[in-house]
VOPAGU-2260 file (C-alpha; in pm, 1 decimal, decimal comma):
REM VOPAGU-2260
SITE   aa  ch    i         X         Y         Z
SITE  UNK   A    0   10968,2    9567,7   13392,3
SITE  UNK   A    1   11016,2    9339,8   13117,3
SITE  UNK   A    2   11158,9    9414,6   12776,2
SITE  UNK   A    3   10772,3    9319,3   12641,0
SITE  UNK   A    4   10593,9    9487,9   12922,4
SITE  UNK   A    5   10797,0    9795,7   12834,0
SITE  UNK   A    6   10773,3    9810,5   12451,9
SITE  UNK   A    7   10407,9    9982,8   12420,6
SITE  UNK   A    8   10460,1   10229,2   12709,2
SITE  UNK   A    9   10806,6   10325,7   12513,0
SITE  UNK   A   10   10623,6   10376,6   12214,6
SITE  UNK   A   11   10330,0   10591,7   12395,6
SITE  UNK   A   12   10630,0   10793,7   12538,4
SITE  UNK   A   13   10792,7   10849,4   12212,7
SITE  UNK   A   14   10462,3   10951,6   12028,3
SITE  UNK   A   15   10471,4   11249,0   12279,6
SITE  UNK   A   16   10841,5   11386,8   12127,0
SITE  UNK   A   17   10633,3   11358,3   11773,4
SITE  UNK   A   18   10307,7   11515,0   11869,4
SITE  UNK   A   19   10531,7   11857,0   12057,6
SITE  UNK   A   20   10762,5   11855,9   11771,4
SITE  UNK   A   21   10470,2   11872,8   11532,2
SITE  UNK   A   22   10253,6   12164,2   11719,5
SITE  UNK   A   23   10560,1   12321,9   11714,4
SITE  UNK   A   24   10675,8   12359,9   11372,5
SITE  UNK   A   25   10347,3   12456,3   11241,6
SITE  UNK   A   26   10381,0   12811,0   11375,5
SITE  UNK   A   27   10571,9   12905,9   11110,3
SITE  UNK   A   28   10267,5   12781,6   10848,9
SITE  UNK   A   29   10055,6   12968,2   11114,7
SITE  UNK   A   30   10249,1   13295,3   11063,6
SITE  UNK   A   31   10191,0   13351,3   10728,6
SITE  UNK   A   32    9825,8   13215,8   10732,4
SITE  UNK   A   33    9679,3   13431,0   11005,5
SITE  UNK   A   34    9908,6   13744,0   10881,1
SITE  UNK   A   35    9655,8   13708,7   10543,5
SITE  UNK   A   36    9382,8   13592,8   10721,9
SITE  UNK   A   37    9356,9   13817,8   10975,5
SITE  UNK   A   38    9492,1   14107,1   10789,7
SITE  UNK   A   39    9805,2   14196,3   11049,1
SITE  UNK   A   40   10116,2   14331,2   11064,9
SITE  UNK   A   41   10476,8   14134,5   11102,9
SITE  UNK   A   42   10470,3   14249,6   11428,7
SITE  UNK   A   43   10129,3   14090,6   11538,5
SITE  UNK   A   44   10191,4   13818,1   11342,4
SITE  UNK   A   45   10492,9   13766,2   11580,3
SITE  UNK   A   46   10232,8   13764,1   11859,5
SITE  UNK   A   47   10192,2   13362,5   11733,4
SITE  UNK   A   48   10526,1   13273,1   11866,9
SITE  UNK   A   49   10492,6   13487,7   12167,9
SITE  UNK   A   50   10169,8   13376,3   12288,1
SITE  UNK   A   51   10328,8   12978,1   12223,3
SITE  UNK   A   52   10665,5   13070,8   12428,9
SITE  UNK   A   53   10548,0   13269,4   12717,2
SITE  UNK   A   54   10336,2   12959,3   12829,6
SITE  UNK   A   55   10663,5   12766,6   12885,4
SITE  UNK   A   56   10748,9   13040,7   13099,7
SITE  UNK   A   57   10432,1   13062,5   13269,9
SITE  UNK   A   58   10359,5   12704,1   13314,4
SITE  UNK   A   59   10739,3   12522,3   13374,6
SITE  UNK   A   60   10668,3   12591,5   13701,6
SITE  UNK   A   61   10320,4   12465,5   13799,0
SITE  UNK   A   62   10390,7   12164,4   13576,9
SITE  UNK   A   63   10693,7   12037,1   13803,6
SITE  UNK   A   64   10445,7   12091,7   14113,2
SITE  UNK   A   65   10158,6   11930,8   13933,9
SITE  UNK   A   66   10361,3   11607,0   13857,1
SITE  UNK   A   67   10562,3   11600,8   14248,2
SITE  UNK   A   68   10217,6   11615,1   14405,2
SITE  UNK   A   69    9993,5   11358,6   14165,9
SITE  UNK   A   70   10260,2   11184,9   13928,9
SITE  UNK   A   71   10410,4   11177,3   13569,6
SITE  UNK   A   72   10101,9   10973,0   13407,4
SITE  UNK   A   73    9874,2   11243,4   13544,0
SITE  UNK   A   74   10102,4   11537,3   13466,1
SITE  UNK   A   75   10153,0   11386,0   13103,2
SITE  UNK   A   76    9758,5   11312,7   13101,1
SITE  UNK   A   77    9649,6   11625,7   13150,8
SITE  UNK   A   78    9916,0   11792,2   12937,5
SITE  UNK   A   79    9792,6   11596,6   12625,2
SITE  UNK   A   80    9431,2   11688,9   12737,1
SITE  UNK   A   81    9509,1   12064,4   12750,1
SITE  UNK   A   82    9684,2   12021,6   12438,8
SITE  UNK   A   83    9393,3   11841,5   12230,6
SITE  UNK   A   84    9158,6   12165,4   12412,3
SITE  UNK   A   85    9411,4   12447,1   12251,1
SITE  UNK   A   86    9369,8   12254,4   11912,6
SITE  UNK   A   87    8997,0   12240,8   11946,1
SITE  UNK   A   88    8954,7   12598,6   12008,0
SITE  UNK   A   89    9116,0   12648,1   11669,2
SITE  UNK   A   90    8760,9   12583,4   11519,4
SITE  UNK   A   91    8557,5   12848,5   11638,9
SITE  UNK   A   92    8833,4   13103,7   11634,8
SITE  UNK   A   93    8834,9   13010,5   11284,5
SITE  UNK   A   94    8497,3   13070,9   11251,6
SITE  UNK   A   95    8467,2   13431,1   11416,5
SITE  UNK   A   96    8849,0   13488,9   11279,2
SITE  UNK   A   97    8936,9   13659,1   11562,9
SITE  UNK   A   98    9308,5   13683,1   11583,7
SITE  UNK   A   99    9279,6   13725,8   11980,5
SITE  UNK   A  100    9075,7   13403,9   12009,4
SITE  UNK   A  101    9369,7   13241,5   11787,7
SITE  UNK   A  102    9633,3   13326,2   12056,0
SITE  UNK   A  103    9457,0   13200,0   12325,3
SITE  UNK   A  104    9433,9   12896,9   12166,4
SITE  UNK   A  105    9802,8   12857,5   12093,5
SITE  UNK   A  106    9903,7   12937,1   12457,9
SITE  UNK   A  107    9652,7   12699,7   12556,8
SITE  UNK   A  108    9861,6   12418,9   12304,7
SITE  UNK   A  109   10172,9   12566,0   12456,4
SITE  UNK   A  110   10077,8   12476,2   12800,0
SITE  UNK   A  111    9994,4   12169,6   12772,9
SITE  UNK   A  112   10308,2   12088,3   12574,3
SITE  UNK   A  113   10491,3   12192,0   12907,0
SITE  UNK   A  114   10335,3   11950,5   13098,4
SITE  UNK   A  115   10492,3   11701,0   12782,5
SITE  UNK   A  116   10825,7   11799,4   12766,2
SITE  UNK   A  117   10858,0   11805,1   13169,4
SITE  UNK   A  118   10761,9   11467,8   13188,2
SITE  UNK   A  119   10841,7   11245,0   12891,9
SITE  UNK   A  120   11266,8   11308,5   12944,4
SITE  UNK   A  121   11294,2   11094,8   13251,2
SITE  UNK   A  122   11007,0   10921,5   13112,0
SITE  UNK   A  123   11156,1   10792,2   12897,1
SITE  UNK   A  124   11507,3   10700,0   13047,0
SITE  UNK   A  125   11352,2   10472,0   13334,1
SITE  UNK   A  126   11116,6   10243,9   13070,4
SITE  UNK   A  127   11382,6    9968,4   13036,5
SITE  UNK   A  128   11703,7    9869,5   13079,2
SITE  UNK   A  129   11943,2   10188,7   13276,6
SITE  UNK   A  130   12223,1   10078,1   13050,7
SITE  UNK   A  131   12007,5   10173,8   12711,1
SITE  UNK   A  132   11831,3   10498,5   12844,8
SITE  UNK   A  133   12061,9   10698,2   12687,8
SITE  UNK   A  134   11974,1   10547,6   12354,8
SITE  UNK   A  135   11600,8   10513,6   12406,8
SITE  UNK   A  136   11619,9   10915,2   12446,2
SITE  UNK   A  137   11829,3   10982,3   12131,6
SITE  UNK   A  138   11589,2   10743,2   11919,3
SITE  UNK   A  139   11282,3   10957,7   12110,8
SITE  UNK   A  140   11434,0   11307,9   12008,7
SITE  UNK   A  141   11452,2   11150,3   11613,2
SITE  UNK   A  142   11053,1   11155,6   11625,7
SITE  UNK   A  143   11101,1   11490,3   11747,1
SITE  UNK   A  144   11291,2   11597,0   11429,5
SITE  UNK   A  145   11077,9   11358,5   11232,4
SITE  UNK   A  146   10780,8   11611,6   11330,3
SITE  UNK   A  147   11005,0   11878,4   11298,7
SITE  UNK   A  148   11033,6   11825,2   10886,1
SITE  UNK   A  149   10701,9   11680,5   10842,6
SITE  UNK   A  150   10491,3   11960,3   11010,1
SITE  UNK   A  151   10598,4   12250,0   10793,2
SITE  UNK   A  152   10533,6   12026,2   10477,5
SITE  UNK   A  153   10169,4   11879,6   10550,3
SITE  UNK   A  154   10127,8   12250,0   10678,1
SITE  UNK   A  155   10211,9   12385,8   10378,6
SITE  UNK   A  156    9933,0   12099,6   10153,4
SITE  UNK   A  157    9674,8   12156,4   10401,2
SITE  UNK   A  158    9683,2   12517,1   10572,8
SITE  UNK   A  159    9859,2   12734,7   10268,3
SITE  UNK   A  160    9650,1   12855,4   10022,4
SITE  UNK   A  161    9875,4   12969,8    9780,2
SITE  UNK   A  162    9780,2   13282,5    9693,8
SITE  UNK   A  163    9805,9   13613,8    9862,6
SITE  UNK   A  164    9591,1   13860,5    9790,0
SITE  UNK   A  165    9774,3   14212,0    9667,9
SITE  UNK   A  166    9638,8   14557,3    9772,0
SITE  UNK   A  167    9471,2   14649,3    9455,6
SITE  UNK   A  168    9281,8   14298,5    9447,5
SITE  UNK   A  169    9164,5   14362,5    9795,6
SITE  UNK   A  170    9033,0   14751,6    9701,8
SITE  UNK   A  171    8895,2   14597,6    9403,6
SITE  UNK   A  172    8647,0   14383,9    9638,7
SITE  UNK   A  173    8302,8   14504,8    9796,4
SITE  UNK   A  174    8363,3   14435,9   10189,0
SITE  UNK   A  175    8110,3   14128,9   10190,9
SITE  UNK   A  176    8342,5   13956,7    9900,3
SITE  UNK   A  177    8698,3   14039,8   10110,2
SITE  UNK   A  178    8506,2   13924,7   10431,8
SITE  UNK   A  179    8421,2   13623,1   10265,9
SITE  UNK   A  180    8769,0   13556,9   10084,8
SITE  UNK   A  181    8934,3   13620,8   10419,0
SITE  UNK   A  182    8699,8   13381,3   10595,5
SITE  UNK   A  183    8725,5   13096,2   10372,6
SITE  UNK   A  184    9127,4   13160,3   10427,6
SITE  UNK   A  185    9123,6   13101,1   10801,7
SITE  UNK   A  186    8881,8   12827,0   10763,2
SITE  UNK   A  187    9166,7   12579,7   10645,2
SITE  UNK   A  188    9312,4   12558,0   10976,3
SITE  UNK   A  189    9017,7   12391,3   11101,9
SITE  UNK   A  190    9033,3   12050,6   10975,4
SITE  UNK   A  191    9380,6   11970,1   11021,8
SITE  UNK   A  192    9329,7   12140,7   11406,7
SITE  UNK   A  193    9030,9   11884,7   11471,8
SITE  UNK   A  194    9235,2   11618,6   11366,1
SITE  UNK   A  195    9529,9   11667,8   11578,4
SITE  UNK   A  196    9306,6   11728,8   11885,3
SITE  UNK   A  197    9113,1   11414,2   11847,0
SITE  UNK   A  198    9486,2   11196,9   11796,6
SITE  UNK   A  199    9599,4   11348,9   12142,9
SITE  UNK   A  200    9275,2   11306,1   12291,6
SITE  UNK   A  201    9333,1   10934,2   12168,3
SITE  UNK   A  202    9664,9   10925,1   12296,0
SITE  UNK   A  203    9546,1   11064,7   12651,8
SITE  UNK   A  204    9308,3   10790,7   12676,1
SITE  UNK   A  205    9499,5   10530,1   12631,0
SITE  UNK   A  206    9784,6   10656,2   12816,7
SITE  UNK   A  207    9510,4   10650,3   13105,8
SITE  UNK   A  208    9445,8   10321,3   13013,9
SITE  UNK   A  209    9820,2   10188,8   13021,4
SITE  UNK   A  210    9985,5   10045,0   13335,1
SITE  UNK   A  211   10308,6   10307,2   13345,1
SITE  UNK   A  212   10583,9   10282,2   13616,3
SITE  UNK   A  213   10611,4   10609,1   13871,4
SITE  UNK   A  214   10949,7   10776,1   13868,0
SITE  UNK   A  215   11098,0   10718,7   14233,5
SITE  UNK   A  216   11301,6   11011,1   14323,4
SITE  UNK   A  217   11603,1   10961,9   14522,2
SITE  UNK   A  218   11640,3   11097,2   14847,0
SITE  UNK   A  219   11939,4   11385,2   14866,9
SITE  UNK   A  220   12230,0   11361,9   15089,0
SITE  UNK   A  221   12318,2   11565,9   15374,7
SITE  UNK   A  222   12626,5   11722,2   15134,5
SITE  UNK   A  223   12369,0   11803,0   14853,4
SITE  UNK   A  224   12115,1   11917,9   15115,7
SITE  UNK   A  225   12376,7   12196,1   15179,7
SITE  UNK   A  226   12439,8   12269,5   14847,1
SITE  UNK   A  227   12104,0   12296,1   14768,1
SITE  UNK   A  228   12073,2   12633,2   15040,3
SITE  UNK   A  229   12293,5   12754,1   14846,0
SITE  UNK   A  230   12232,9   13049,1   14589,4
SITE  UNK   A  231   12216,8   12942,8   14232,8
SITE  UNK   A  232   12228,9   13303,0   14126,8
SITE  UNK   A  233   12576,2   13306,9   14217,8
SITE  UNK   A  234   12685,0   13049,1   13958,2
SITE  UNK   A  235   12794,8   13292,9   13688,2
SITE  UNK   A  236   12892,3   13026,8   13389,2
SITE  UNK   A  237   12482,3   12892,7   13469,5
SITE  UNK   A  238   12394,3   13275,3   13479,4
SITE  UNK   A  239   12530,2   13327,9   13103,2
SITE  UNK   A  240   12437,2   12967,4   13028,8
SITE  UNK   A  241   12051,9   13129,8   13063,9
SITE  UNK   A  242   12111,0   13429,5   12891,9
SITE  UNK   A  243   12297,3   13274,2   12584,6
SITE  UNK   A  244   11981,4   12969,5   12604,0
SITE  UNK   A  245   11757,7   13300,0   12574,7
SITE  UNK   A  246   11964,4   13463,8   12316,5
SITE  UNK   A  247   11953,1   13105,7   12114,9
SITE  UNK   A  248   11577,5   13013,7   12134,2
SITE  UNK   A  249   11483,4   13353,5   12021,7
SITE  UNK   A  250   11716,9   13345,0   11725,1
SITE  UNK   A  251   11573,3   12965,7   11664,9
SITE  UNK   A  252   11261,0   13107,6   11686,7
SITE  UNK   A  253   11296,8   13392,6   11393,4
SITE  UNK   A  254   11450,0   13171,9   11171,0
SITE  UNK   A  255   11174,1   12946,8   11117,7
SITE  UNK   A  256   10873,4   13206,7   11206,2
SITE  UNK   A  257   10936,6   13456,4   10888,3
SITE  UNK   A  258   11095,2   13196,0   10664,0
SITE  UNK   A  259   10851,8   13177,1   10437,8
SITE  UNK   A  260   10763,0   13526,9   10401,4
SITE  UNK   A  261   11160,1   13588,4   10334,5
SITE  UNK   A  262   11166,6   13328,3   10079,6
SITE  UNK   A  263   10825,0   13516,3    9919,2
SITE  UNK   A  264   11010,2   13873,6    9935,5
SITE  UNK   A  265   11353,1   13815,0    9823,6
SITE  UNK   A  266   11348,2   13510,9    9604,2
SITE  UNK   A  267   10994,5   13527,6    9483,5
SITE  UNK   A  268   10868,0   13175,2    9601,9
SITE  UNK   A  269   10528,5   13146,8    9649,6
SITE  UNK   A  270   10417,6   12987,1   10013,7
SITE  UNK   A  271   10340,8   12658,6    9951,0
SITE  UNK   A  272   10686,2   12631,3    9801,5
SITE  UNK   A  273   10890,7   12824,7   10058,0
SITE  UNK   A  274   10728,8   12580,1   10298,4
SITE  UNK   A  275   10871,4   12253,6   10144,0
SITE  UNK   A  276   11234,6   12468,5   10150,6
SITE  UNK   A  277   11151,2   12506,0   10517,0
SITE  UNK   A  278   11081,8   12103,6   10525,5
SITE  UNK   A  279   11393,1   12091,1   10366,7
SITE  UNK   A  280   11579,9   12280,2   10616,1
SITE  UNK   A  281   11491,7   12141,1   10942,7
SITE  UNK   A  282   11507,9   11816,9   10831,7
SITE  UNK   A  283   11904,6   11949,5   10775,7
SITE  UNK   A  284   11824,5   12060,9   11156,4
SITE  UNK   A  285   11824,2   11683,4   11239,2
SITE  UNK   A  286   12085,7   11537,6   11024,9
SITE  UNK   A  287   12290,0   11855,3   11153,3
SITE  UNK   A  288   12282,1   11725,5   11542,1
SITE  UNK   A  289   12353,3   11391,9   11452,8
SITE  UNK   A  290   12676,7   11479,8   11280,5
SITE  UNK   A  291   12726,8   11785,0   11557,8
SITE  UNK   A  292   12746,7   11513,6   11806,6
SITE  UNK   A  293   12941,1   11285,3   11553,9
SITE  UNK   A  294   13228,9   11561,8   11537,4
SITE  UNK   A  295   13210,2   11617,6   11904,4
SITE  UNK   A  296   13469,8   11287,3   12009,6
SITE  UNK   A  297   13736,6   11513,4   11811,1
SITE  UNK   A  298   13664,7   11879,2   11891,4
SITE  UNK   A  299   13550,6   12019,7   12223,3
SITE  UNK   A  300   13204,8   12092,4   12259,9
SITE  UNK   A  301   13301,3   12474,7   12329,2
SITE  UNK   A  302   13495,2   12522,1   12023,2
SITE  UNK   A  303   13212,8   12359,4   11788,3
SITE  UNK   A  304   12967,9   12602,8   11940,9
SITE  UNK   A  305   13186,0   12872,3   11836,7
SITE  UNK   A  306   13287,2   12729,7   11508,6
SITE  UNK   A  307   12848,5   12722,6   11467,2
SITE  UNK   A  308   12831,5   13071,4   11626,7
SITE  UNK   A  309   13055,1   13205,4   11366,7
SITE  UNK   A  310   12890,5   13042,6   11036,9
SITE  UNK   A  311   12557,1   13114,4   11146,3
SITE  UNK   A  312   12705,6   13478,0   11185,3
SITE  UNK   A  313   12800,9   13491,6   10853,8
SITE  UNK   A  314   12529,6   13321,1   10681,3
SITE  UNK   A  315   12279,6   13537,2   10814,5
SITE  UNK   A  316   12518,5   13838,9   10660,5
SITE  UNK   A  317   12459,0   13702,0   10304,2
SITE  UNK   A  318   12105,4   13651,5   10406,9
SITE  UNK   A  319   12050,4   13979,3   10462,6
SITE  UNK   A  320   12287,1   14186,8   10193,2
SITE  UNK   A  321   12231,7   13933,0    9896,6
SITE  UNK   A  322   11883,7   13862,7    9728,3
SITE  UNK   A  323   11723,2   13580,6    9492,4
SITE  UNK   A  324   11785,1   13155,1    9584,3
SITE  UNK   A  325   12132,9   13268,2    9749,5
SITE  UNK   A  326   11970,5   13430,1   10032,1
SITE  UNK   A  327   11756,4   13143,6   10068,5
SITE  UNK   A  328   11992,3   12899,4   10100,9
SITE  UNK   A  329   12212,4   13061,3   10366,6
SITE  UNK   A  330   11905,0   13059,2   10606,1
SITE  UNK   A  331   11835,2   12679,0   10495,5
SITE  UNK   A  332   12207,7   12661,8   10608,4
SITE  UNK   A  333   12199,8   12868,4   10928,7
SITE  UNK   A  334   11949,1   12540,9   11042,3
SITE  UNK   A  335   12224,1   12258,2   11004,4
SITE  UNK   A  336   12451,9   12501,0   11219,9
SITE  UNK   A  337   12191,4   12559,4   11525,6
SITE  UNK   A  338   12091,5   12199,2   11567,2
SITE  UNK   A  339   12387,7   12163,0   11809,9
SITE  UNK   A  340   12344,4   12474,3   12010,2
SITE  UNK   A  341   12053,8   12378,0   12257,1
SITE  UNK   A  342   12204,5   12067,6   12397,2
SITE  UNK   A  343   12516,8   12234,1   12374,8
SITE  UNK   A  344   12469,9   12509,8   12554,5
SITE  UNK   A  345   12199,9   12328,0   12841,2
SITE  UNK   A  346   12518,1   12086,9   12913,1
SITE  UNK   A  347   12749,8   12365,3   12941,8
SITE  UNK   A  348   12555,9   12572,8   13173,4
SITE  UNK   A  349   12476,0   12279,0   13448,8
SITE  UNK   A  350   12836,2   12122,2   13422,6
SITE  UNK   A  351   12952,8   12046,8   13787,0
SITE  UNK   A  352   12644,0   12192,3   13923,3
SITE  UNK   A  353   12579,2   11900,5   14194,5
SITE  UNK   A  354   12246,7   11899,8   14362,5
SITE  UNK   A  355   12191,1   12241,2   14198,6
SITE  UNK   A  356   12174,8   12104,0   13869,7
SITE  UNK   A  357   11753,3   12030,4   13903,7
SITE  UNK   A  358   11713,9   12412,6   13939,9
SITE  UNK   A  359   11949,5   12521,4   13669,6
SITE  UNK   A  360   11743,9   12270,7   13443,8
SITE  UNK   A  361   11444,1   12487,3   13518,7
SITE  UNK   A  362   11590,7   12812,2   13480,0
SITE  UNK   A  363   11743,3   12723,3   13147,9
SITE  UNK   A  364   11403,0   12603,9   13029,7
SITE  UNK   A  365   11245,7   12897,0   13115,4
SITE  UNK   A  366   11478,2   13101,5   12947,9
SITE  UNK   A  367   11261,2   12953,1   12626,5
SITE  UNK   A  368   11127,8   13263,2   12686,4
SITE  UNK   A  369   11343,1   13396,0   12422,2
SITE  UNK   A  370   11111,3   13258,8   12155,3
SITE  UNK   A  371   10813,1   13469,1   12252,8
SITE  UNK   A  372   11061,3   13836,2   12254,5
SITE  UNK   A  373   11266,4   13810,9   11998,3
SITE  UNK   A  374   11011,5   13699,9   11700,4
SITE  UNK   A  375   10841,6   14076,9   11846,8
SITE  UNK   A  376   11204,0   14268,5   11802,4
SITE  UNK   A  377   11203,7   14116,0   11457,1
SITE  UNK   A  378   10866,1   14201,0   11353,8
SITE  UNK   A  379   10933,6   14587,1   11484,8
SITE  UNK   A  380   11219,3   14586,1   11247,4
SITE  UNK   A  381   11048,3   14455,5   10962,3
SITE  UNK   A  382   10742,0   14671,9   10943,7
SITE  UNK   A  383   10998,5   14975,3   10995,1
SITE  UNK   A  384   11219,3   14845,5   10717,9
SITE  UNK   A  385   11141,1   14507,5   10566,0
SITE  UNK   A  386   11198,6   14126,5   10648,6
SITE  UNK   A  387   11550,2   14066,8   10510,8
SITE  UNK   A  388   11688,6   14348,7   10736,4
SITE  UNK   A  389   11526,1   14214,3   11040,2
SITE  UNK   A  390   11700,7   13911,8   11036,6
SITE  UNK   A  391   12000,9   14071,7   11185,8
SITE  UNK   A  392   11824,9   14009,2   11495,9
SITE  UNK   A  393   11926,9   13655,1   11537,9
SITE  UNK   A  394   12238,8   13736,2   11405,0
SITE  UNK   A  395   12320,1   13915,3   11685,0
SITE  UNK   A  396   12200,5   13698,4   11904,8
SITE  UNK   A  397   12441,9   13422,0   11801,2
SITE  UNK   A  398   12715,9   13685,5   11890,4
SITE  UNK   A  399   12617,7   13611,9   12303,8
SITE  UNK   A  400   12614,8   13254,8   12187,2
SITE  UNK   A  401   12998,5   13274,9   12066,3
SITE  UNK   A  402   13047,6   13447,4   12409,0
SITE  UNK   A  403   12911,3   13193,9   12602,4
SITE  UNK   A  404   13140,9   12968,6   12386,8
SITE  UNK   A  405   13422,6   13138,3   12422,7
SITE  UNK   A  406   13380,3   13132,8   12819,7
SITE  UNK   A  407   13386,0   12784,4   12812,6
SITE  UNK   A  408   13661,5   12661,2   12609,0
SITE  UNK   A  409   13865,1   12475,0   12884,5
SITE  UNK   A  410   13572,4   12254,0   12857,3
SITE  UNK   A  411   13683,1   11914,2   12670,4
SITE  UNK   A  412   13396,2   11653,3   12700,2
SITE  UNK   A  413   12998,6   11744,7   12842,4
SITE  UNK   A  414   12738,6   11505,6   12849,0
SITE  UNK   A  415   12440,9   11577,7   12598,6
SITE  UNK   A  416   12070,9   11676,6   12680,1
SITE  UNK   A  417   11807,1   11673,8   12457,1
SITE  UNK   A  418   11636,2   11961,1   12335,9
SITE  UNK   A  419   11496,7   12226,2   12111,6
């Protein structure tokens, strides 16, 4: 295809990195919300992340068949439709505020987003010239963190209310005026919901409408036939690859989902502000990957994922034993330092993997799993003790990360992924 015949499908592609990276980084602005509106624990309110990352779990699977059998347009059509279905759902479960009805709508999002992120990688590298995909898939993943900072900000102007009702207000109320105050809280989901289902509907429709070019697989060799057969189980650097990619996604998970409500406990910010912080600190997410991959021509991959492990360590130690802005800014901090560690750690785990290296890509994105058990470990913590002491949960998990580093450090050069 031509340079002008591929220009509008590479921008339809490159919406889709914006439109995942946007549904999800408004779970943390969800978190908070339904928690008041709904009237839950940390624990359920951890059930928002869960019920997001178990569909990647659920659905990886099915979404690779779906797209072998009828085609990336299709699988990426239908993805987007799900999608703008999960966000229309938001509505009445807004209505009824029935947490339950929430979570099925957010799994619903969740799978569709699958569908997304299965398709619009190699998408996106075979719109154009082989020589640039490389560089059409970095300039995709900067929507991605684009979404990233913009979805916890607009979240915070047009979800947040502000104001958190204490105990004493609430007993102070007749039930009819605290059903009413709660209900008009979980009604401000409903707008911005309906408008991000009818802009993916959009997008569906005139994906549909666009001529886009079907992915030709190659066929395998009789060598990578044979290594196919054999077991990828018995890989053990891909084995702890998965488990550290767990470890990681969970700990990326916690940070952002109880942000706010850690900025609200120990430096007193009120939501709306603790959401721009959060802004703040995944747009350091961003600039942090660009300069992670920047620093990687002079120090091995391995021994920057360490170098990360080891900050993030220790940031998350003065998260947790000092209080006021201080505290604040170390988690702000403990962003820039993860934004290598997905790529990182998905390059690490497939290098020299051969014809395996299609199933150890789906194995390490299933282990996204992470985000939907950890947020749940953290939330147990916090209700048993409060929500600066639970974040030693994704401190510990960047100790299996530094493992997994460690383990790798005759590694010199990898070739980055996108990612998380």
């Amino acid at each position: 295809m031509s340079k002008n015949k591929t220009l509008f499908p590479v921008v339809l592609i490159i919406s889709l990195f914006f439109l995942w990276g946007f549904a999800h980084n408004l779970n943390p602005i969800l978190i908070p919300h339904l928690k008041k509106a709904c009237q839950l624990t940390d624990f359920q309110s951890a059930l928002i992340d869960s019920s997001f990352f178990i569909a990647y779990f659920a659905m990886a699977l099915p979404a690779g068949f779906f797209m072998k059998k009828y085609g990336y347009k299709y699988g990426i059509i239908l993805g987007l439709v799900v999608f703008a279905i999960g966000a229309f759902l938001f509505y009445p479960a807004a209505e009824t505020r029935n947490y339950s009805f929430f979570l099925v709508a957010l799994f619903v999002i969740a799978s569709g987003l699958t569908f997304l992120e299965t398709a619009a990688n190699p998408y996106i590298t075979v719109l154009g010239d082989p020589e640039t995909a490389t560089q059409r898939l970095n300039f995709a993943q900067s929507f991605n963190g684009l979404a990233a900072t913009l979805a916890p900000l607009l979240g915070g102007i047009f979800i947040l209310s502000g104001s958190t009702l204490t105990i004493e207000q609430e007993n102070a109320m007749s039930p009819v005026e605290l059903n009413t105050a709660l209900n008009l809280e979980a009604s401000t989901v409903q707008i911005p919901y309906l408008i991000i289902g009818l802009v993916v509907l959009t997008v569906a429709i005139i994906i549909w409408k666009t001529n886009l070019p079907e992915i030709a697989e190659p066929e395998d060799t009789q060598h990578q036939m044979a290594q196919k057969h054999q077991s990828i189980f018995k890989e053990k650097n891909l084995m702890l690859g998965v488990l550290a990619q767990f470890f990681y996604v969970g700990a990326q998970v916690c940070i952002s989902s109880f942000f706010i409500r850690f900025a609200g406990q120990v430096a007193g910010i009120e939501e709306r502000s603790a959401a721009y912080f959060l802004s703040a600190a995944l747009l350091g997410f961003m600039i942090g990957r660009f300069f992670g991959t920047f620093l990687m021509k002079y120090i091995a991959p391995s021994r920057l994922l360490a170098i990360y492990s080891v900050t993030n360590i220790v940031l998350l130690i003065i998260a947790v034993f000092t209080t006021g802005y201080i505290a604040v800014y170390a988690l702000v901090g403990v962003q820039f330092f993860m934004s290598i560690m997905f790529p990182t750690i998905f390059s690490l785990s497939i290098q020299g993997l051969g014809a395996k290296t299609k199933k150890a890509s789906s194995l390490l994105i299933m282990s996204i799993v992470g985000g939907a058990i950890f947020p749940l470990i953290m939330g147990i913590v916090s209700d048993a003790s409060n929500i600066q002491i639970s974040y030693a949960i994704p401190g510990l998990c960047f100790l299996v990360i530094l493992y997994f580093a460690v383990k790798n450090a005759k590694v010199k050069t990898i070739v980055m992924v996108s990612g998380h």
